[in-house]
C-alpha positions as CSV (number, residue, x, y, z in Angstrom):
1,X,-2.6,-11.9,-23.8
2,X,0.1,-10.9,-21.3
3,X,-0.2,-7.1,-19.1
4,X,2.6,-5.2,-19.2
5,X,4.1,-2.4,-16.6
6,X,5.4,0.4,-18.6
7,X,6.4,2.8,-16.0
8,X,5.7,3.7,-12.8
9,X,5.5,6.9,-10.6
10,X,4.9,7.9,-6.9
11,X,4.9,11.3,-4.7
12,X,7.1,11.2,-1.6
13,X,4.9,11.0,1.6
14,X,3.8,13.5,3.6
15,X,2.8,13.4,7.4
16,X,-0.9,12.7,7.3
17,X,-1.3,16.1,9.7
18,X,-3.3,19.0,9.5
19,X,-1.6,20.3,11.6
20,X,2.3,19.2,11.2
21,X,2.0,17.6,7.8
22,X,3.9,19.6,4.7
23,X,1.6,17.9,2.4
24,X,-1.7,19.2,4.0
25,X,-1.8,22.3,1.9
26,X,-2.3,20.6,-1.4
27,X,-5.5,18.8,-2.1
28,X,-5.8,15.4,-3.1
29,X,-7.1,16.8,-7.1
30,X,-3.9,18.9,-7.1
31,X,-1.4,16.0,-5.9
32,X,-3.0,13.6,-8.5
33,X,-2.7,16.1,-11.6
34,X,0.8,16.7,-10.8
35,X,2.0,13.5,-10.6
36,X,0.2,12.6,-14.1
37,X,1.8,15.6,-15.4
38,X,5.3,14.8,-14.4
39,X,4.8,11.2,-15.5
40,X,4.0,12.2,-18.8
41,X,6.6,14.9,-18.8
42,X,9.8,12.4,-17.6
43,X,8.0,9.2,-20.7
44,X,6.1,11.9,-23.5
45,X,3.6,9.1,-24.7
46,X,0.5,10.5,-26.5
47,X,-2.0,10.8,-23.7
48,X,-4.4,10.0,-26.8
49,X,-2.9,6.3,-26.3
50,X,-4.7,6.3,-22.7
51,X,-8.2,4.6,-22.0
52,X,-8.4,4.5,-18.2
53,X,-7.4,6.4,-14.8
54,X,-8.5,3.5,-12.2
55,X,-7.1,5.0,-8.3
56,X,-7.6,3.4,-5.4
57,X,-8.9,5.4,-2.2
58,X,-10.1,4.2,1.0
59,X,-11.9,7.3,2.3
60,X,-14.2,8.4,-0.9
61,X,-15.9,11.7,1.1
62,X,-14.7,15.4,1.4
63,X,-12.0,16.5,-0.8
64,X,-11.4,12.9,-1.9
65,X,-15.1,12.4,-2.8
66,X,-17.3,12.4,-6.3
67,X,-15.1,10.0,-8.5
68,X,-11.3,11.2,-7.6
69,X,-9.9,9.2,-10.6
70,X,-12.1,10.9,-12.9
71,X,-11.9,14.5,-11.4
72,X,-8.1,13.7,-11.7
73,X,-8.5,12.4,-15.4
74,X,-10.1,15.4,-16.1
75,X,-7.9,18.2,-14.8
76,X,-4.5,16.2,-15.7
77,X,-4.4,18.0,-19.4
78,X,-4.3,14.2,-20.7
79,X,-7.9,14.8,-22.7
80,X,-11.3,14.4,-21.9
81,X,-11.3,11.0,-23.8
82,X,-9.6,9.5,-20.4
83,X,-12.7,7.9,-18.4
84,X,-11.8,7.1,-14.7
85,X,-13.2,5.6,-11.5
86,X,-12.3,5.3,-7.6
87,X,-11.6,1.7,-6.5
88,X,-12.2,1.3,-2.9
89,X,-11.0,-2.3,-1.1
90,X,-9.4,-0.7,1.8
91,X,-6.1,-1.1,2.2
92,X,-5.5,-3.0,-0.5
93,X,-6.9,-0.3,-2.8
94,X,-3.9,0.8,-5.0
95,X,-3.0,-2.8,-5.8
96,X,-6.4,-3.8,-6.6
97,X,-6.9,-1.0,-8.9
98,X,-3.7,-1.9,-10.7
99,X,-4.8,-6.2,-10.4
100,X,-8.3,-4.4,-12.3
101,X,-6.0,-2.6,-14.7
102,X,-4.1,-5.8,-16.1
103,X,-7.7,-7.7,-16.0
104,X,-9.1,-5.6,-18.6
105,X,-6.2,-5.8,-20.9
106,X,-5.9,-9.5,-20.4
107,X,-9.3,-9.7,-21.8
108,X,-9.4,-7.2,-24.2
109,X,-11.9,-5.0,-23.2
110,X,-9.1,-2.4,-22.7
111,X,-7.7,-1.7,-25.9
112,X,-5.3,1.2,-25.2
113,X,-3.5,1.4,-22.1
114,X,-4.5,2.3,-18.7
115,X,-3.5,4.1,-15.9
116,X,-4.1,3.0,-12.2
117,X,-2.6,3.6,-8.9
118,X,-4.3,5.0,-6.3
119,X,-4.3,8.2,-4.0
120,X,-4.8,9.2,-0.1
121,X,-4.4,12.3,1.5
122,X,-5.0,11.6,5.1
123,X,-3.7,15.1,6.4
124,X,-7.2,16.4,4.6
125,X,-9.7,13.1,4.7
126,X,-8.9,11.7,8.1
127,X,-9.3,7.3,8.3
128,X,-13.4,7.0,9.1
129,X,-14.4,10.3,7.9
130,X,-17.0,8.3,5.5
131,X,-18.4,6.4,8.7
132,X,-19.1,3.1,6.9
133,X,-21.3,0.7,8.6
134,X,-18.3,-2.1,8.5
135,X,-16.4,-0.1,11.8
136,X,-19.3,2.3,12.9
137,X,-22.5,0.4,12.8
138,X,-23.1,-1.7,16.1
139,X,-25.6,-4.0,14.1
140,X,-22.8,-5.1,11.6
141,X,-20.1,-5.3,13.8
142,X,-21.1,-6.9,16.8
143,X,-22.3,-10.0,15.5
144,X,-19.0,-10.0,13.1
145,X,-16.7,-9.5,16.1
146,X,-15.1,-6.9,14.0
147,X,-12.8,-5.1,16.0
148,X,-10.1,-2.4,15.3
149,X,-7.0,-3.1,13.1
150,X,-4.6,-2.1,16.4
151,X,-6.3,-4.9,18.3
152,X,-6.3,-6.9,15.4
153,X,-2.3,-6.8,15.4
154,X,-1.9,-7.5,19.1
155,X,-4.1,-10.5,18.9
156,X,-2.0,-11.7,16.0
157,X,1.4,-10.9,18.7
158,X,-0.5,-12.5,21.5
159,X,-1.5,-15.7,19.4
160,X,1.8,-16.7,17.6
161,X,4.3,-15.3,20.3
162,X,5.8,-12.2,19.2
163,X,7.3,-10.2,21.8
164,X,7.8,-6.4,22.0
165,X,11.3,-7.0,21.7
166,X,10.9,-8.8,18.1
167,X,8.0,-6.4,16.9
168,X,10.3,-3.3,17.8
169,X,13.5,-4.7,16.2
170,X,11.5,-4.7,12.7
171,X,10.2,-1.1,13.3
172,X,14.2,-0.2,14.2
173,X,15.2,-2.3,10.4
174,X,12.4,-0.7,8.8
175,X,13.1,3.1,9.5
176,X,17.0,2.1,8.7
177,X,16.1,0.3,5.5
178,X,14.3,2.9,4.2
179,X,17.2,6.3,5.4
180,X,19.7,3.8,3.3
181,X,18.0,3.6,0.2
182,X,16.6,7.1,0.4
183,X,20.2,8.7,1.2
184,X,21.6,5.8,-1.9
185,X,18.7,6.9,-4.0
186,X,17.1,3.3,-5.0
187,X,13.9,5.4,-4.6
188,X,13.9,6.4,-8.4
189,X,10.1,6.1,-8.8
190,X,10.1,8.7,-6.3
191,X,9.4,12.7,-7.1
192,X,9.0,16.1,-4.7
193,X,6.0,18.0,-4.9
194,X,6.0,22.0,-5.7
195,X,3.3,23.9,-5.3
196,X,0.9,26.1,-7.8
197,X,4.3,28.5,-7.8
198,X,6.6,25.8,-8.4
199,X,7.6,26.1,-4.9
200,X,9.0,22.6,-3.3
201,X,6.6,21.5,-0.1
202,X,8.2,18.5,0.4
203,X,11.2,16.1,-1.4
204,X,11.5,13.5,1.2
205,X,9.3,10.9,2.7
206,X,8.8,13.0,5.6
207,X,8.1,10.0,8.3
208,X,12.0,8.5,8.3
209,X,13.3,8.5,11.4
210,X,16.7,7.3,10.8
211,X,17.6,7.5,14.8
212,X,15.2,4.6,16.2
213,X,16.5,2.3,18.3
214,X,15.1,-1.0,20.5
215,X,15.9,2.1,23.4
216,X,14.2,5.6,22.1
217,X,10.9,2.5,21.1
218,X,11.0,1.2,24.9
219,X,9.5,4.2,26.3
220,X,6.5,4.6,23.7
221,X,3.0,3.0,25.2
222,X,1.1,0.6,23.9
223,X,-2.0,2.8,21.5
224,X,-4.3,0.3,22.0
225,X,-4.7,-1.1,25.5
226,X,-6.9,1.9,27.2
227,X,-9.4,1.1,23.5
228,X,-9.6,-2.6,24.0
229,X,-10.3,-2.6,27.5
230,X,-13.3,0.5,27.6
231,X,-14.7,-0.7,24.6
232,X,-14.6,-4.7,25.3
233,X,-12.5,-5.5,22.1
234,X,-10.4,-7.2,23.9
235,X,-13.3,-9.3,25.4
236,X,-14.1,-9.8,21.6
237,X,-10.7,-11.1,20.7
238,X,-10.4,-14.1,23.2
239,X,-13.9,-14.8,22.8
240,X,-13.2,-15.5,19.4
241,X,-9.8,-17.5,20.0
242,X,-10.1,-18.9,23.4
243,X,-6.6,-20.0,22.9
244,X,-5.0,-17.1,23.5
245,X,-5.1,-16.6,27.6
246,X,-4.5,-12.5,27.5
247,X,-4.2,-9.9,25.1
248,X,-0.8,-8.6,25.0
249,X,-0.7,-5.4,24.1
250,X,2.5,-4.2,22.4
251,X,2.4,-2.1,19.3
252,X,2.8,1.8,19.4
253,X,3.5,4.4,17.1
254,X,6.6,3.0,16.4
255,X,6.0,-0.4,15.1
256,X,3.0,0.7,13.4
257,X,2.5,1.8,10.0
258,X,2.2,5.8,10.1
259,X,-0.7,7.9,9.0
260,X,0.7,9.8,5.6
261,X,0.0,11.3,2.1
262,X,0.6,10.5,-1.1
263,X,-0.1,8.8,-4.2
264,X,1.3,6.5,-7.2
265,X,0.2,5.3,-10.5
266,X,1.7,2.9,-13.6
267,X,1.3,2.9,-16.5
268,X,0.0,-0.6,-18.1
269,X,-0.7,-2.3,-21.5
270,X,-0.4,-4.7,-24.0
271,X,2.9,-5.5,-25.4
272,X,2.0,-4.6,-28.9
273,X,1.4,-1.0,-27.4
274,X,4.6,-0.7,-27.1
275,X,4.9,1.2,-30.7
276,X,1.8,3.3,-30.1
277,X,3.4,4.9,-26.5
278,X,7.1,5.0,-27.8
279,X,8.0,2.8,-24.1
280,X,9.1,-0.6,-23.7
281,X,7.6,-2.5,-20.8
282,X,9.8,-2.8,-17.2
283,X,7.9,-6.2,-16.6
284,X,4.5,-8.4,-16.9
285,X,1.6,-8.7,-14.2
286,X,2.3,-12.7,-13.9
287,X,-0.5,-13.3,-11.1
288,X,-3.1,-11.8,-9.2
289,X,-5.0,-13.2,-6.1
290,X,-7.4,-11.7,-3.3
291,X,-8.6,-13.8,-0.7
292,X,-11.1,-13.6,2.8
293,X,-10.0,-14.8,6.0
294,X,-11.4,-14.6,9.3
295,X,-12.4,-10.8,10.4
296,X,-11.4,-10.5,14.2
297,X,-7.6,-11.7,13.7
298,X,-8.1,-9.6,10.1
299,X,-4.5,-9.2,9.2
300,X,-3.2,-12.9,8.2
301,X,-4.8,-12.6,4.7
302,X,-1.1,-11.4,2.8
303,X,0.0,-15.5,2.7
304,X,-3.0,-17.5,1.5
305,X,-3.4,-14.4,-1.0
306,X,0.4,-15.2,-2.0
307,X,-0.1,-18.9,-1.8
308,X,-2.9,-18.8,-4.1
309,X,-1.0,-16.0,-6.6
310,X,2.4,-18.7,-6.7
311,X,-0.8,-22.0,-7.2
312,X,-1.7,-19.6,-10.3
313,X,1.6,-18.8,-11.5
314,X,2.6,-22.6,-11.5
315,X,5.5,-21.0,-8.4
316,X,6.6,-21.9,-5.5
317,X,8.1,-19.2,-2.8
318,X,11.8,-20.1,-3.8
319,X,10.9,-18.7,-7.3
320,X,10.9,-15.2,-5.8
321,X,13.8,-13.2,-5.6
322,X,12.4,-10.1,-3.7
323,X,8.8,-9.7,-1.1
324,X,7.3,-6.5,-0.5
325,X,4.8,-7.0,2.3
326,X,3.1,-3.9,3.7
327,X,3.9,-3.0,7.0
328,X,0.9,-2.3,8.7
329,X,1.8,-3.9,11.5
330,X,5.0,-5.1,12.8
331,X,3.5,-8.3,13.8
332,X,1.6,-8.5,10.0
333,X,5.4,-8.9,8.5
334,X,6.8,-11.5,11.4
335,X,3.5,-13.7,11.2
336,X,3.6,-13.4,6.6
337,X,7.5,-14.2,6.8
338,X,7.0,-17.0,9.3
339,X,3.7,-18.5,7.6
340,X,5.5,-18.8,4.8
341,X,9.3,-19.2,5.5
342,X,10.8,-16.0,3.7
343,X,14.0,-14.9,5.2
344,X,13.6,-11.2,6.2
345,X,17.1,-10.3,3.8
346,X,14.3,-10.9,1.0
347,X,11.5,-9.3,2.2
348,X,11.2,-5.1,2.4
349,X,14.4,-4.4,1.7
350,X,14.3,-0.9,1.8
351,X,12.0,-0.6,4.5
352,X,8.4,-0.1,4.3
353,X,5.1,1.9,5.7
354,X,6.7,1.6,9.5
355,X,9.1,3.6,8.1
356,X,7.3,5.7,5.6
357,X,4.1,5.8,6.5
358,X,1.2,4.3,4.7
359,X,-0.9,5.9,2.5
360,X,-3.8,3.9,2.5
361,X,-5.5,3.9,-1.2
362,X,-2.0,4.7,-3.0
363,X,0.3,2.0,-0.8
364,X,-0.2,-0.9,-3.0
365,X,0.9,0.7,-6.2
366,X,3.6,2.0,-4.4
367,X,4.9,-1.0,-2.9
368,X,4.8,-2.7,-6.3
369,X,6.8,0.0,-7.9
370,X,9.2,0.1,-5.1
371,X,9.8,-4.0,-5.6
372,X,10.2,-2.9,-10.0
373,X,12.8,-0.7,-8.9
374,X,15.1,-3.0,-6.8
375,X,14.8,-5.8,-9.1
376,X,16.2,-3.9,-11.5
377,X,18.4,-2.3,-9.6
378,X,19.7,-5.4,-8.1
379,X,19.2,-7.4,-11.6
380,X,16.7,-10.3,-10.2
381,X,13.7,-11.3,-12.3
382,X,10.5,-11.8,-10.0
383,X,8.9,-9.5,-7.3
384,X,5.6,-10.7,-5.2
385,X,3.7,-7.5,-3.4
386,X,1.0,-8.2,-0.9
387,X,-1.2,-6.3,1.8
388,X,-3.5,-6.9,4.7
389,X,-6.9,-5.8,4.5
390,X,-9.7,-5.1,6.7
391,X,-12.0,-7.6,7.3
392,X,-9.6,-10.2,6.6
393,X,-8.4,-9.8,3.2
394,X,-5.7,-10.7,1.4
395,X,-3.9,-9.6,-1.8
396,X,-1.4,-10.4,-3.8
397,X,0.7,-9.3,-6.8
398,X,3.4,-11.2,-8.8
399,X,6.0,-9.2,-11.4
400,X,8.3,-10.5,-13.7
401,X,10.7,-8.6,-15.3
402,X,11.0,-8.1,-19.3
C-alpha cells in the first residue's frame, strides 16, 4: 500500500527573537491551530476523515511542552476524535514525523488519514531550554566527544577544504534564491499569520536579506572560535581526526542557518481516501531512510541517509530532478553536493534555512513541501529532501509526483 501527500501547508518564518522577532507574540498552541484552520479552510475535507496530528519539535518544555501535537489537535476545532503526539529527533523532527506518518498507513494501522509536520517557536522556547544530557551532561558528552553543531561545521570546512570564500558564496545564492522565488511567488505552500483580531504580524519570511554579498559577509566574525578554544572543543575535534592540522574557523551568522519560527504540516493517506476527503493526492512517499554516523564531525549524515533512500527505491542520483538539502551549515550543503555529485542548479533552488532561517522541529516538513511545489511548478516528477542531525544523523525523504 502506497502513502500519498495530499496537501501541504506552512507559516512564513519569523525571527526566532524575543526581542526583535514579529512572531514572538503568538504562542506555539496559537501558531499551530491557525495553520490547521486555514488548511482546512483553503481543502474543506471532513476533519472526521482525520486519525492523527504527529509534529515534530526539538525543544518539548515551556510553551512547547505536554504533547504540542495533541494540545494542537485539540484546540484546532477538527474534533476530539484527532489523537496526537510530539516527535522529537532533533533536527530532523518535521520529516521524521511525516517518514512516521506514511509508515502507519503503509501498514495499515492508520486507517484514515493523518496529519504531521512539525512546529518550533524559537523566539518563545530558546535551543537547550530542555537541558538534555546529550549537550549538557559532562558524563555523556565527554566520553562521546560530542561537541557543538558550529564546531561540528568548521571541522567539516577544515577537513574537506572549503574556504570562507566558497561557504560565503552559498550563503550570498541562498538569500538570493530565496528573495526570487518569494518576490515570483513559487512559495504557494506559504501563508501570513494574523493575530486573535485578524490583525497580520507577519506575511513574509522575515530573515531574507536580499542585499548579501561575498563583501557585506567579509566583515562578519567567525561565532565559533572564542567557544572552541575556552571550552577545548576544538581540542576534541583534532583529537578525533588527527588529519586535520587546525581548525579553521569560518562560519558566521551569515552562512549559517538562522534561528526562526514557524511551522508546517501535510496532509497524508491512502489513495483510496481520496473519495472520503474530496482531494486527489500531489504525490507518493517513495522512500524513507535515517541513518547514524560518527558524532564529533555530526553533520555528514544527509548522503548515506540519501544513498540508502535511492538503494530502497531501486534509484540512482540521476533519477532526481530536484534536492532540498537543509542548510544548516553552509559547509553541510558543499560537503552533501560533493559526496554525492549533485550540481548545485539542482539542489535548493529557491534558497534554503541560510536564507530563511530554520525552524528546527517544523524544517523538514517544510523543505519537503517546498521541493512538492517546484516540481510542480517546474513539471519534473521526483524530489529527495534530507537534513543533518545531531549526533550524526541522517535523513532522508523521496517524492514522486501523481
Amino acid at each position: 500500500m502506497d502513502a500519498f501527500i495530499y496537501d501541504t501547508l506552512r507559516t512564513v518564518r519569523g525571527k526566532g527573537s524575543a526581542a526583535k522577532g514579529a512572531l514572538s507574540v503568538l504562542t506555539p498552541e496559537y501558531i499551530g491551530r491557525y495553520l490547521l484552520q486555514e488548511f482546512h479552510k483553503k481543502n474543506q475535507f471532513d476533519p472526521n476523515q482525520i486519525e492523527e496530528l504527529i509534529l515534530g519539535c526539538v525543544s518539548q518544555t515551556l510553551d512547547q511542552g505536554s504533547d504540542i501535537a495533541k494540545t494542537i489537535a485539540m484546540t484546532s476545532g477538527y474534533g476530539t476524535h484527532i489523537s496526537g503526539y510530539t516527535v522529537n529527533r532533533f533536527c530532523g523532527s518535521g520529516l521524521e514525523a511525516i517518514n512516521q506518518a506514511a509508515a502507519y498507513l503503509k501498514s495499515g494501522y492508520k486507517t484514515k488519514a493523518v496529519i504531521a509536520g512539525g512546529i518550533e517557536s524559537m523566539s518563545r522556547v530558546p535551543m537547550g531550554a530542555d537541558f538534555g544530557a546529550y549537550f549538557f551532561d559532562p558524563a555523556v558528552s565527554i566520553p562521546h566527544n560530542v561537541v557543538p553543531q558550529g564546531i561540528s561545521a568548521d571541522l567539516i570546512a577544515s577537513k574537506y577544504g572549503y574556504s570562507r570564500a566558497e561557504l560565503d558564496s552559498l550563503a550570498v545564492e541562498s538569500n538570493k534564491r530565496a528573495y526570487h522565488a518569494q518576490e515570483n511567488g513559487f512559495f504557494k505552500s506559504r501563508i501570513a499569520l494574523k493575530d486573535f483580531n485578524g490583525y497580520t504580524v507577519l506575511d513574509t519570511d522575515e530573515n531574507i536579506r536580499q542585499d548579501t554579498t561575498l563583501e557585506s559577509l567579509s566583515k562578519l566574525n567567525s561565532s565559533f572560535e572564542k567557544l572552541a578554544q575556552m571550552a577545548g572543543y576544538d581540542e576534541v575535534a583534532l583529537d578525533k581526526y588527527p588529519e586535520v592540522e587546525k581548525l579553521e574557523f569560518l562560519h558566521h551568522p551569515g552562512n549559517s542557518s538562522a534561528i526562526v519560527d514557524g511551522a508546517a504540516i501535510m496532509l497524508l493517506g491512502t489513495q483510496e481516501m481520496s473519495n472520503a476527503l474530496g482531494m486527489k493526492p500531489r504525490a507518493k512517499i517513495v522512500s524513507t531512510a535515517v541513518v547514524s554516523t560518527e558524532p564529533t564531525i555530526m553533520l555528514t549524515g544527509p548522503a548515506p541517509a540519501s544513498r540508502l533512500a535511492l538503494a530502497r527505491a531501486g534509484m540512482s542520483v540521476s533519477d532526481i530532478d530536484l534536492f532540498e538539502v537543509n542548510e544548516a551549515f553552509a559547509s553541510v550543503v558543499l560537503r552533501f553536493m560533493e559526496d554525492l555529485g549533485v550540481p548545485h542548479q539542482k539542489t535548493n533552488v529557491n534558497g534554503g534555512a541560510i536564507a530563511m532561517g530554520h525552524p528546527l522541529g517544523a524544517t523538514g516538513c517544510m523543505i519537503l513541501g517546498t521541493l512538492l511545489d517546484e516540481l510542480e511548478r517546474r513539471n519534473l516528477s521526483t524530489g529527495l529532501a534530507t537534513l543533518c542531525i545531531g549526533g550524526g544523523m541522517g535523513i532522508a525523504t523521496i517524492i514522486e509526483r501523481v
